[in-house]
Structures are given as structure tokens and as C-alpha cells.
C-alpha positions as CSV (number, residue, x, y, z in Angstrom):
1,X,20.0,25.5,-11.7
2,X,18.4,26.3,-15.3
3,X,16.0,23.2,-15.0
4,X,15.0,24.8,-11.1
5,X,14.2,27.9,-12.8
6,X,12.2,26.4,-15.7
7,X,10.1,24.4,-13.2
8,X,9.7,27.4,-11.2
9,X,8.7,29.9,-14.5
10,X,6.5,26.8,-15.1
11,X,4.6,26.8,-11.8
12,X,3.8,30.3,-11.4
13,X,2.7,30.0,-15.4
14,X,0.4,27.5,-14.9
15,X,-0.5,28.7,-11.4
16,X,-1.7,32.2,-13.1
17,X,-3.2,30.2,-16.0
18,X,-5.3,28.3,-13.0
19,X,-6.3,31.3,-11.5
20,X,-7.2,33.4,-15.0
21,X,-9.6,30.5,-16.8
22,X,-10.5,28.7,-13.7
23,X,-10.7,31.2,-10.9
24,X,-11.5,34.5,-12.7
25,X,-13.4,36.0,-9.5
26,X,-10.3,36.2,-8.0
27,X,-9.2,38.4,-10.3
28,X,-11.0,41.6,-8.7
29,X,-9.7,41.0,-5.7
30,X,-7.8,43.6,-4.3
31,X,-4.4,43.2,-3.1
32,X,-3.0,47.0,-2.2
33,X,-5.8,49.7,-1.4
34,X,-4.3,53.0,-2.1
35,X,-3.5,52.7,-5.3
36,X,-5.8,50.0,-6.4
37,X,-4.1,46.8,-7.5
38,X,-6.2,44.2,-8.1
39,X,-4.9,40.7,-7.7
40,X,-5.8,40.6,-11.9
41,X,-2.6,43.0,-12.8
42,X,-0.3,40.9,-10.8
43,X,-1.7,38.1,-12.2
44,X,-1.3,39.2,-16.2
45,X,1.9,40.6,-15.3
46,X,3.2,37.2,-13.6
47,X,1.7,35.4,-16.8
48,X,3.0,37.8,-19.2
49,X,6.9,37.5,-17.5
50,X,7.0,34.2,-17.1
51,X,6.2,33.6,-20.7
52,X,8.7,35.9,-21.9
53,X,11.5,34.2,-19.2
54,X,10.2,30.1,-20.5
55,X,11.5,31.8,-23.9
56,X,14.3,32.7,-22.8
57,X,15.6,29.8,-21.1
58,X,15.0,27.8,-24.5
59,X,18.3,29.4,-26.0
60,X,21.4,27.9,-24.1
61,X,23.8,29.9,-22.6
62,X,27.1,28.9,-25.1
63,X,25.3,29.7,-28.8
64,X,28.4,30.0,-31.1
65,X,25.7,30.8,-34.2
66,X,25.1,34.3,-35.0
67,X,21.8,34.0,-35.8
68,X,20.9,32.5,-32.8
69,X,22.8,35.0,-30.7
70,X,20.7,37.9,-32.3
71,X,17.2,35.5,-31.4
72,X,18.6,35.9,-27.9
73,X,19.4,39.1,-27.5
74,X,16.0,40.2,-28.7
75,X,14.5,37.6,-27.0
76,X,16.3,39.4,-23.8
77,X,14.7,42.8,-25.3
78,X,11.7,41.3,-24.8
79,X,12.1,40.1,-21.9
80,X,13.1,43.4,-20.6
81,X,9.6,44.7,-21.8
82,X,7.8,42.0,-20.2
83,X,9.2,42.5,-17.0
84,X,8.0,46.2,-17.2
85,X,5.1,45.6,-18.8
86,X,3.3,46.5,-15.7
87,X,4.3,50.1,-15.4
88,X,4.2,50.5,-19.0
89,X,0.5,49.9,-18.7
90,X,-0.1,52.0,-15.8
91,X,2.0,54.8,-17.1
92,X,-0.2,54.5,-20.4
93,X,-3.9,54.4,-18.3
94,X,-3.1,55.7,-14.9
95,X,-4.0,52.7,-13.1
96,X,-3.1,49.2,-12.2
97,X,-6.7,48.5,-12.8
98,X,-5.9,49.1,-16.6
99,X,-8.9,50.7,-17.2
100,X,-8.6,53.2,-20.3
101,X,-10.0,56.7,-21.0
102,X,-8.4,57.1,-24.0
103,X,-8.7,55.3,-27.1
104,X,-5.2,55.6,-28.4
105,X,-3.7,54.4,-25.0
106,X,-6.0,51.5,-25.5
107,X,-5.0,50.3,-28.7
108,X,-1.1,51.3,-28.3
109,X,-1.8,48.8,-24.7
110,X,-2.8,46.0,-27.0
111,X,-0.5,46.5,-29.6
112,X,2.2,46.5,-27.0
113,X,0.6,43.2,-25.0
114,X,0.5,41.3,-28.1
115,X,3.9,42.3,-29.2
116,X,5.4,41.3,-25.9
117,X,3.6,37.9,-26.3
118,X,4.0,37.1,-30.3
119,X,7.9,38.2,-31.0
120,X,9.3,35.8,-27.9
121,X,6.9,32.9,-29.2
122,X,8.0,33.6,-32.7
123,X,11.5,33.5,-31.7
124,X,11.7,30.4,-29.4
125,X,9.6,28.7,-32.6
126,X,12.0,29.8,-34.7
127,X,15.3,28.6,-32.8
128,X,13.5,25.2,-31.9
129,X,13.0,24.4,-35.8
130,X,16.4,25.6,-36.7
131,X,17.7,23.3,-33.8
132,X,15.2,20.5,-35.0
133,X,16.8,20.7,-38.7
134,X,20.3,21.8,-37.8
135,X,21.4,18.8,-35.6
136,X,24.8,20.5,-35.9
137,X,26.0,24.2,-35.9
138,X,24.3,25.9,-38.8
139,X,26.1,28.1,-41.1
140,X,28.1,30.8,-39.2
């Protein structure tokens, strides 16, 4: 069930991937009038999620390590904030075209997106070396 779900992550990943360096007038495309989504937010948010869920299903269910566990559980954190990532950016611009007035919503936006993005890659990195080194259970 865990491999179904990684090849499914995996599709719509590299489907959205397809559609953002390959297809990028799609992007503007509208996909609910009133208010304006554009097919462009569904398609960073469906990018943005499924990275943060590939991550996730890197740390096996069973960890008896610590260490690892706390790498999950933020990795789950993360997770959480990818999945509202969406409304975090239209509560922070006022629309789901993510077009800013406001400086300071701007910046805390990026700073947000990249955080979403860099701590799950970090921490995947992290437990796949760890897992590379420690063939066995590392310390407890």
C-alpha cells in the first residue's frame, strides 16, 4: 500500500513538474471564477504537498531510534504546513492568485515556501545518511 502511495505522490510530482517547466501557460488558466483560482495555485500547492508527503514516506512506520522518531514527527509538522500551505498564502495576500500588496506578506510568503521546502529535504537527507552509515540501529 506504501509503494501505491509513493508511485502515486510520484505521478502527481512529476505531473505538476511537467506542467510548471514545460507547460507554464497553463498556469493562468482559470479553474474556479468567483474567487479566482488559477490552475497555477493548485498546481504549487499539489507540488509543494507531494514533496512534503515523498518525505514522509522515506521514514518507515516501526523507527525504534529516537532520533529518527523526532525526524518524523517534524517531518509530519511539515507536512501539516504543506498541506495548508494554500490557505496560509491566501490568508497572508488575499488571493489564490498570490499576488501581494504588501511587502512584509511577501517576504514572510517566501520565507514560509522555502521553509516548507528546505526542513523536509533536510530531514529525509539526514535520515537517508544516518540509514546509509548505520546499517544497524544507531545509538538509542
Amino acid at each position: 500500500m506504501k509503494k501505491a502511495k509513493t508511485l502515486f505522490l510520484l505521478l502527481i510530482f512529476g505531473i505538476c513538474l511537467y506542467i510548471l517547466f514545460f507547460q507554464p501557460e497553463w498556469l493562468g488558466l482559470v479553474v474556479v471564477n468567483k474567487p479566482l483560482f488559477p490552475l497555477g495555485s493548485l498546481v504549487s500547492w499539489l507540488l509543494i504537498g507531494s514533496f512534503a508527503f515523498l518525505v514522509y514516506f522515506i521514514f518507515p512506520e516501526n523507527i525504534k531510534n529516537s532520533f529518527d522518531k523526532f525526524l518524523r514527527s517534524i517531518s509530519k509538522l511539515f507536512l501539516f504546513f504543506a498541506c495548508g500551505w494554500g490557505l496560509i498564502s491566501f490568508f497572508l495576500c488575499g488571493n489564490w492568485s498570490f499576488n501581494f500588496e504588501n511587502k512584509i506578506s511577501f517576504f514572510a510568503w517566501i520565507f514560509l515556501t522555502v521553509l516548507i521546502l528546505i526542513v523536509p529535504l533536510i530531514l529525509g537527507v539526514v535520515f537517508l545518511i544516518r540509514k546509509l552509515f548505520f546499517k544497524q540501529s544507531p545509538a538509542k
